[in-house]
C-alpha positions as CSV (number, residue, x, y, z in Angstrom):
1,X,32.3,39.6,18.0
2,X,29.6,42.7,17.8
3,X,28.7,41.6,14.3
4,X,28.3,38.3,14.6
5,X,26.1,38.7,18.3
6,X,22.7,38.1,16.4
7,X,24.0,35.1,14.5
8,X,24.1,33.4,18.2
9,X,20.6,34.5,19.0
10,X,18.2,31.7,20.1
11,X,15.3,33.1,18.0
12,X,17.7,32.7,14.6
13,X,18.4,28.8,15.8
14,X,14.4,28.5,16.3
15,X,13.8,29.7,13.2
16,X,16.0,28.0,11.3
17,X,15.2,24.5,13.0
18,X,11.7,24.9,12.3
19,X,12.0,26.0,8.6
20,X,13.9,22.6,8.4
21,X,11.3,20.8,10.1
22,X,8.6,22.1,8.1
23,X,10.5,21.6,4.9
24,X,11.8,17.8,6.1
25,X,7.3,17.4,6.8
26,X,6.7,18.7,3.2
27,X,8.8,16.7,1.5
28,X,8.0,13.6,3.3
29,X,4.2,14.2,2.7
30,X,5.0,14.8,-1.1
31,X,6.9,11.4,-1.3
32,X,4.4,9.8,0.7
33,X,0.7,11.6,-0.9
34,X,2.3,10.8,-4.5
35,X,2.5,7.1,-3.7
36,X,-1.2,6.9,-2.2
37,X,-2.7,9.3,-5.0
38,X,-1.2,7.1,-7.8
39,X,-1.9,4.2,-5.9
40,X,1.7,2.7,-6.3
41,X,2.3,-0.7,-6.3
42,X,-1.5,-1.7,-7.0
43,X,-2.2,-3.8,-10.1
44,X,-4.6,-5.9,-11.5
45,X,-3.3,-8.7,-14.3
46,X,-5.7,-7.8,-17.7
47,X,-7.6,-10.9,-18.3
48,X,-8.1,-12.9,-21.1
49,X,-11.5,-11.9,-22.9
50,X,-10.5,-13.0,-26.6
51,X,-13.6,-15.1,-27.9
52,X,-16.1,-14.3,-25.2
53,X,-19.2,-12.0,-26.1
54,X,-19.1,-8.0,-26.0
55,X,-21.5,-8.4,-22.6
56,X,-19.5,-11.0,-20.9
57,X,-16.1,-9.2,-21.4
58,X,-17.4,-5.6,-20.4
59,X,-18.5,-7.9,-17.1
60,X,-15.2,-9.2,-17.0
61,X,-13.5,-6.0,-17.0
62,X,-16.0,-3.8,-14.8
63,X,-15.1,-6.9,-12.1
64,X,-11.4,-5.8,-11.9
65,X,-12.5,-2.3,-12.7
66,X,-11.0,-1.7,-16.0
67,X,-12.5,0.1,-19.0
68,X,-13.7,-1.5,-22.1
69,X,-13.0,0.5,-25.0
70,X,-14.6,-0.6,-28.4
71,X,-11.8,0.2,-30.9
72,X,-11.8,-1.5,-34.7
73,X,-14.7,-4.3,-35.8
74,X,-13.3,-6.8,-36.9
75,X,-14.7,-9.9,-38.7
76,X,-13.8,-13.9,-38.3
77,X,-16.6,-16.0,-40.1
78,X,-15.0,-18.6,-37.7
79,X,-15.9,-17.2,-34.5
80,X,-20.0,-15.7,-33.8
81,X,-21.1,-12.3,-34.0
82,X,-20.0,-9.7,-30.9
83,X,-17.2,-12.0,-30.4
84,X,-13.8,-10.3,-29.0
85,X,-11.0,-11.1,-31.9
86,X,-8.2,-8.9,-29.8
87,X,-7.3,-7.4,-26.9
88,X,-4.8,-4.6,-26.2
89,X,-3.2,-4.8,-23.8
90,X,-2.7,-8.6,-24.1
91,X,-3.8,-10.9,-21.2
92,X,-1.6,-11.4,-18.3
93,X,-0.3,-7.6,-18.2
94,X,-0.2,-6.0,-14.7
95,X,-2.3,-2.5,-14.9
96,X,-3.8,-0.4,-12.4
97,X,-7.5,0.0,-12.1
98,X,-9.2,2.3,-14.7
99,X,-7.3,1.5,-17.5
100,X,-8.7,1.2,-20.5
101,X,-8.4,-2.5,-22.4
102,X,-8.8,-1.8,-26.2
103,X,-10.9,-4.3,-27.5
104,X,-11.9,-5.9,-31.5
């Protein structure tokens, strides 16, 4: 019983009760800070910008906060000049904000 008197010692219990507490508080601030700094579960559906004008889709997207990015020209003798002939990603996807929509 000699050896084992410390392991009985209420300072050991404290100690070991609050290095579980603070551990059990870390991890639930991890799981929890992760969700709010990658803002989980909030999305924004991409809309559809195909055949409007360069100015009215950049509009469009800075409404919903998405980033227009310019990617290939393209050319449609059908359609009028700074028309958008693509999108990627396609309308209708769920994003979060700040993504970048790829645009012809």
């Amino acid at each position: 019983m000699g050896r084992f008197k410390n392991f009985f010692s209420p300072y050991i219990w404290g100690n070991l009760l609050a290095m579980l507490a603070v551990a059990l508080a870390v991890c639930m601030l991890a799981l929890y800070g992760i969700d709010a700094y990658t803002h989980h579960g909030e999305m924004v559906e991409v809309p559809d910008v195909v055949g409007m004008q360069e100015t009215d889709a950049r509009y469009t997207l800075g409404q919903l906060e998405l980033v227009m990015v310019q990617g290939d020209k393209g050319y449609d003798k059908r359609k009028p000049t700074g028309c958008i002939l693509d999108q990627t990603p396609k309308a209708g996807t769920k994003v979060k904000e700040g993504r970048q929509i790829f645009l012809t």
